[in-house]
C-alpha positions in Angstrom: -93.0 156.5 150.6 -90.3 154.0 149.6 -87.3 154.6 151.8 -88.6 157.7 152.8 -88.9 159.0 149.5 -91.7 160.7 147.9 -94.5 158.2 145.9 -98.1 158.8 145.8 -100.5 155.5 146.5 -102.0 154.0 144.1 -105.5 155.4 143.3 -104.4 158.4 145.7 -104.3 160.8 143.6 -107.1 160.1 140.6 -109.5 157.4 139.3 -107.8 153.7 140.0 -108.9 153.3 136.5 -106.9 155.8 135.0 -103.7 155.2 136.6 -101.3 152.5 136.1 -99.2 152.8 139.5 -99.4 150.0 141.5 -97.7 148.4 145.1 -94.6 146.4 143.7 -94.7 142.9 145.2 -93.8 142.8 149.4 -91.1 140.5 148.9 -88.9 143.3 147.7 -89.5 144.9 151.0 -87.6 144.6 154.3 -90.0 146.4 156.1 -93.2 148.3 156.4 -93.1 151.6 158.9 -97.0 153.1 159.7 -96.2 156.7 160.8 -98.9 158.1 162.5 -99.7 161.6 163.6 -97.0 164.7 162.8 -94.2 162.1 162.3 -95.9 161.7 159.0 -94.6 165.7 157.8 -91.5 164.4 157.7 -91.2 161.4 155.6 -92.4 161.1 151.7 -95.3 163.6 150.5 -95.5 165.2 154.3 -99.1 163.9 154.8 -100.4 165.6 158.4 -102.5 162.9 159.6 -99.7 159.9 158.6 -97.6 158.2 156.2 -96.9 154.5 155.4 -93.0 154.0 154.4 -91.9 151.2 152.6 -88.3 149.5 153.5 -86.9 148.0 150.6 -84.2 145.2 151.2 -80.7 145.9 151.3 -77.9 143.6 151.1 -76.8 141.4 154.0 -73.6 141.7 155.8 -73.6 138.0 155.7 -74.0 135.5 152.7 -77.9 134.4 152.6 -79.9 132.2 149.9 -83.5 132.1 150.9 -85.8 130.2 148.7 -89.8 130.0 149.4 -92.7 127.8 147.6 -96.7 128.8 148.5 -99.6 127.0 147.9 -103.2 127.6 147.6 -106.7 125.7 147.4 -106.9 127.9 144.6 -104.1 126.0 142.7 -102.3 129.6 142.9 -98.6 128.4 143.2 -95.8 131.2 144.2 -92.1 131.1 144.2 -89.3 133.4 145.8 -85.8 133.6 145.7 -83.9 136.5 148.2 -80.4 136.4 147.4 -77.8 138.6 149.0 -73.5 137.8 148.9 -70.6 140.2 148.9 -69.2 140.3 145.8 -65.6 140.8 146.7 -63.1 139.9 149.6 -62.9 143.2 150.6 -66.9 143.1 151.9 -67.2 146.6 150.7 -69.1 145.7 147.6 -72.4 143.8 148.4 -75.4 142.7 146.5 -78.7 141.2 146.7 -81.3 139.8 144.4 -85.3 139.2 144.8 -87.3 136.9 142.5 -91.1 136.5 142.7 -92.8 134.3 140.2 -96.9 133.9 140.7 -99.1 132.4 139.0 -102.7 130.3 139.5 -106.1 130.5 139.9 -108.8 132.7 141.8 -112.6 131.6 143.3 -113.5 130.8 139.7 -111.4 129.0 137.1 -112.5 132.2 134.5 -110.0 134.2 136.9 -106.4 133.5 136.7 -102.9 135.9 137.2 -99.4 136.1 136.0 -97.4 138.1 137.8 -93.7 138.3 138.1 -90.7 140.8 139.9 -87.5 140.9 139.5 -85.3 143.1 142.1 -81.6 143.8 142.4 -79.4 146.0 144.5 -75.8 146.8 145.1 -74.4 148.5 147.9 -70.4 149.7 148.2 -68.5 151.5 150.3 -67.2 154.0 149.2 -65.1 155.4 152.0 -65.2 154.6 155.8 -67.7 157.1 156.4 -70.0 156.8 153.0 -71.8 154.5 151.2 -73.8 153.9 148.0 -76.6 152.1 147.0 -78.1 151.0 143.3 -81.0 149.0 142.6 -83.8 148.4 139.9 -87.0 146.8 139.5 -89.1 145.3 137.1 -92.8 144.2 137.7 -95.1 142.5 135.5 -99.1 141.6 137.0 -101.4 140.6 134.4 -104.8 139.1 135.8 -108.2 138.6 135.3 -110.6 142.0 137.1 -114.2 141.1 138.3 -115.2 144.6 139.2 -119.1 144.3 139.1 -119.3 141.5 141.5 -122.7 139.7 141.3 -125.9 140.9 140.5 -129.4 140.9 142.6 -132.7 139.6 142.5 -136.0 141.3 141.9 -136.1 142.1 145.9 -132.1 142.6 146.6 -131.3 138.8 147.7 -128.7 136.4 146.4 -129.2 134.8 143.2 -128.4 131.4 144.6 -125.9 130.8 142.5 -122.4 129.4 142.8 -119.9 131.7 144.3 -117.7 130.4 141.5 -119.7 131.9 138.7 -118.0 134.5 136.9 -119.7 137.4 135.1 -117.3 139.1 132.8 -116.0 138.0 129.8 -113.0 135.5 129.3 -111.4 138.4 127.5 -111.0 140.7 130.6 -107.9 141.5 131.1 -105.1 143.7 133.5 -102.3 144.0 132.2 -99.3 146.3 133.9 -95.7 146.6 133.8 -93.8 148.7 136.0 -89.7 149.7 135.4 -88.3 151.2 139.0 -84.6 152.7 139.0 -83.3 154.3 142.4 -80.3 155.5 144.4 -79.4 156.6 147.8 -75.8 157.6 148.7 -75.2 158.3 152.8 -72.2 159.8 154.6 -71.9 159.9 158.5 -69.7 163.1 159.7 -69.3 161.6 162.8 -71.4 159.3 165.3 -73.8 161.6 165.5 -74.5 163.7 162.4 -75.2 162.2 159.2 -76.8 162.9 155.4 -78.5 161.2 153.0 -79.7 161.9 148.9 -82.4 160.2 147.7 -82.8 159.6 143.7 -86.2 157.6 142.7 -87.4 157.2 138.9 -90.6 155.4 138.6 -92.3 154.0 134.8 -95.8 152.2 135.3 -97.6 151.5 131.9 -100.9 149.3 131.9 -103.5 148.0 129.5 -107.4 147.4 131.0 -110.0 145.9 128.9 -113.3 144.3 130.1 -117.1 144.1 129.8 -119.0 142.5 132.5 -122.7 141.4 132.7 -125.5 143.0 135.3 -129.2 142.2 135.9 -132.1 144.3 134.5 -132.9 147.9 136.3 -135.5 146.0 138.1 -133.0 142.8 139.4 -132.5 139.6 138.2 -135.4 137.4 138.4 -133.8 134.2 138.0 -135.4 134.1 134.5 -134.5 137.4 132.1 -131.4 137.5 130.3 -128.7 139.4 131.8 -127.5 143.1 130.4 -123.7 144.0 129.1 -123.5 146.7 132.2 -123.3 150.3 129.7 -123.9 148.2 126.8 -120.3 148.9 126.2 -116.9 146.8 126.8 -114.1 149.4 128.2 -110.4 149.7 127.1 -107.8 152.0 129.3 -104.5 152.7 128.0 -102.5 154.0 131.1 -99.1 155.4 131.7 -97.3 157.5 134.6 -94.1 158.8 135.4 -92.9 160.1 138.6 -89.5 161.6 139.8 -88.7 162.0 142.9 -84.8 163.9 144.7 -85.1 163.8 148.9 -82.2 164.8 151.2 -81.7 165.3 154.4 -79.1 166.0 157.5 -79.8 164.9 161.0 -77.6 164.5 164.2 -77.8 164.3 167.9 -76.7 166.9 170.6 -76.6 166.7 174.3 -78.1 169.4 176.5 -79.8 169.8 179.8 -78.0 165.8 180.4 -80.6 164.7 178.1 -79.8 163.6 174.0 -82.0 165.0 171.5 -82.1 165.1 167.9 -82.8 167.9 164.4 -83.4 167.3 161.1 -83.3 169.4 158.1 -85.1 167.7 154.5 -85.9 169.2 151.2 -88.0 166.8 149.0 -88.7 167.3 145.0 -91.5 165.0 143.5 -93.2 165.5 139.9 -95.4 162.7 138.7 -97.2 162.6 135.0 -100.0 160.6 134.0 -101.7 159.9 130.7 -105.3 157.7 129.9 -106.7 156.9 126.9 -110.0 155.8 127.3 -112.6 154.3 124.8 -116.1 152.3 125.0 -116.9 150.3 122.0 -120.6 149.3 121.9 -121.2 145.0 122.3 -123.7 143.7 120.3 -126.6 142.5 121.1 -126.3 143.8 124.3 -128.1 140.6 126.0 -126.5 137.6 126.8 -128.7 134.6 128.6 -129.9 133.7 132.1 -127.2 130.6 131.9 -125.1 132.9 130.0 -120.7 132.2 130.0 -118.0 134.2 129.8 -117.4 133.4 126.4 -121.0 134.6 125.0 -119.8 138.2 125.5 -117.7 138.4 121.5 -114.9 141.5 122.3 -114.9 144.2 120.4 -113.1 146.2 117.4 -111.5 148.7 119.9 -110.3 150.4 117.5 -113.9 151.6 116.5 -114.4 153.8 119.7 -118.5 154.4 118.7 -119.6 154.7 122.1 -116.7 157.1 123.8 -113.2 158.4 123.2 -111.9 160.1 126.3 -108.5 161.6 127.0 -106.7 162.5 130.2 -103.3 164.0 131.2 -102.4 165.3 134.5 -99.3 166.1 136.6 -98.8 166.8 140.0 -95.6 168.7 141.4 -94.2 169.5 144.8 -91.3 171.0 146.7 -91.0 171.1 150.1 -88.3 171.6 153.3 -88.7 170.6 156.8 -86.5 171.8 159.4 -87.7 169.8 163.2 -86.5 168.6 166.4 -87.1 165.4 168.3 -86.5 166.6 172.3 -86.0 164.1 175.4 -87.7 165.0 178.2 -87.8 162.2 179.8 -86.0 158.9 179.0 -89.2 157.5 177.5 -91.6 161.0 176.5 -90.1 162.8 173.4 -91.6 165.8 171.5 -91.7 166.3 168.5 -91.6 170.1 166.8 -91.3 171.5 164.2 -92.5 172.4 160.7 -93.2 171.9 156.6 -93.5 174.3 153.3 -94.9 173.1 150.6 -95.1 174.1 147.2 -98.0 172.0 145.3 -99.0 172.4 141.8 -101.9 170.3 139.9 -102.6 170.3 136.3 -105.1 168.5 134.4 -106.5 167.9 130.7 -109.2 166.2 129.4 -111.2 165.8 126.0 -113.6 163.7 124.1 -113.2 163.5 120.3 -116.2 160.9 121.0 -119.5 161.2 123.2 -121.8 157.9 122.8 -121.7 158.6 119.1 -121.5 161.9 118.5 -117.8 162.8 117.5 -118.8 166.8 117.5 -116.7 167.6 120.2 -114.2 169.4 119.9 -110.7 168.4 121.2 -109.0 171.8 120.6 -111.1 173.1 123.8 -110.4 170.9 126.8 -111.4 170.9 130.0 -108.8 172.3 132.4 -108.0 172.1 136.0 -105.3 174.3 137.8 -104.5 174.3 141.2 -101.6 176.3 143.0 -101.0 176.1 146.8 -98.4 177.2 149.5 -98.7 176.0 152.4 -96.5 176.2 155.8 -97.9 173.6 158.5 -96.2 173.5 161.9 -96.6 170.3 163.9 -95.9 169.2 167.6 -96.4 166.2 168.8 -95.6 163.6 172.2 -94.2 160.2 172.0 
């Protein structure tokens, strides 16, 4: 969750590979909240066992300019900027601004990144009582994967050879761009009771391509030639969309000389993905014992002679939560309460190519459905 609004983890929901969400950088963050236990129902999806909730900054009462350089062995070098001012005399118009530049090196100079965010917010009061805030991000990570790792020898050891050997191809690439919009308006009634809406628009779009070499069936004897792994260099073509509308009322009320606390929320979510994937044979599909990145030539990807695979799939849910947080002792609370949910899951996906053969047919896909309602009380002690 991102201020307590509904966002799926990356790879949560469906292959990492053919998804394009990702964590935007931590610097945009103010805070990171681990929920753990039934306290996790009530914030973002409404996951049972626990939820992680991300605080994103805000703007400062007071003026700041916070500038940061880091340094690695690596030769990685990253820069921030956190900028927050009012911008007026009045105080009740605030904003702040986040900067995040990376770039550098990783074990092996064949692995590099690029990687930049920009993050702006403004906050205004609109009356005593309520307040508005505005904000958008834009991400850009582009870096170099090494998924395989390194191969074995004949009898499972270590090659021996430097960690800082790289075994893809110097045309592997990650490339991902992510567009965030959001906005949160709050009013307080009084001291005690308060509510908040929640809007959240999320855009992720990414572009995967690599090949990577592998030892023979039997392992690497320290001799052979190596293998393109599949024979094939890969090519994903990702995009995903998610909305998300959370609200909620909460307040405090005395009884028994003890303060206690209930909360009503209704959540919305909908998030859309789409993959294109393809394989493109690599010939030969050999490369030498000494072998470098750049003896693996990439392909016409555009051919699409070894597979042409398509997904789509959405995932909706709705949901209200009505709970109560009860004193019964200045430091033991319980927690009751309870969560409906209404889930739905759709899926697609075709090949118009199978290693070669193009005879199948992408006017039958394969379909999933899934439908679910589901009421899940909690208590808990804290």
């Amino acid at each position: 969750a991102e201020d307590g609004a509904s966002t799926y983890a990356p790879g949560a929901m469906g292959n990492a590979f053919r998804v394009s969400t990702y964590v935007s950088d931590l610097a945009i963050y103010d805070q990171i909240q681990v929920l753990r236990g039934p306290s996790g129902l009530i914030q973002g999806t409404g996951e049972p066992g626990g939820t992680i909730n991300m605080i994103r900054k805000k703007p400062t009462k007071d003026n700041q300019y916070n500038f940061q350089t880091t340094l690695s062995s690596w030769g990685a070098v990253r820069q921030t900027a956190d900028l927050s001012r009012q911008l007026n005399e009045q105080g009740t118009l605030r904003g702040r601004a986040v900067l995040v530049g990376d770039a550098g090196h990783g074990y092996s100079s064949d692995i590099d990144k690029r990687n930049g965010t920009i993050y702006a917010v403004v906050e205004a009061d609109l009356a005593a009582s309520t307040k508005i805030d505005v904000g958008a991000m834009y991400g850009y990570n582009k870096y170099t994967p090494d998924v395989w790792g390194f191969p074995l020898t004949t009898d499972g050891k270590d090659t021996g050879l430097s960690r800082k050997k790289y075994f893809g191809a110097d045309w592997n690439e990650y490339k991902t761009k992510k567009s965030n919009v959001f906005a949160e308006l709050s009013h307080a009634f009084n001291e005690n009771w308060k509510a908040d809406l929640k809007l959240n628009y999320t855009k992720t779009t990414s572009k995967n391509k690599f090949a990577f070499v592998s030892a023979p069936s039997t392992g690497w004897d320290g001799v052979s030639d190596f293998r393109i792994n599949g024979g094939t260099g890969s090519f994903y073509d990702n995009t995903a969309d998610e909305y998300s509308i959370d609200s909620k009322v909460s307040g405090k009320f005395h009884l028994l000389e003890r303060t206690h606390e209930v909360f009503l929320g209704a959540s919305w979510h909908k998030s859309k993905f789409k993959s294109d994937y393809s394989a493109t044979y690599i010939s030969p599909s050999t490369v030498p014992a000494n072998f470098s990145p750049k003896d693996i030539a990439e392909p016409d990807w555009s051919v699409k002679d070894a597979q042409d695979h398509n997904f789509r799939f959405s995932y909706y849910e709705a949901a209200f939560n009505l709970g109560a947080r009860l004193e019964l002792t200045k430091t033991v609370h319980a927690l009751l309460g309870g969560r409906y949910t209404h889930y739905d899951y759709d899926s697609w996906s075709w090949y118009t190519v199978w290693y070669g053969d193009d005879s199948p047919d992408p006017g039958n896909p394969y379909t999933s459905t899934y439908r679910k309602n589901k009421f899940i009380p909690y208590a808990g002690l804290t």
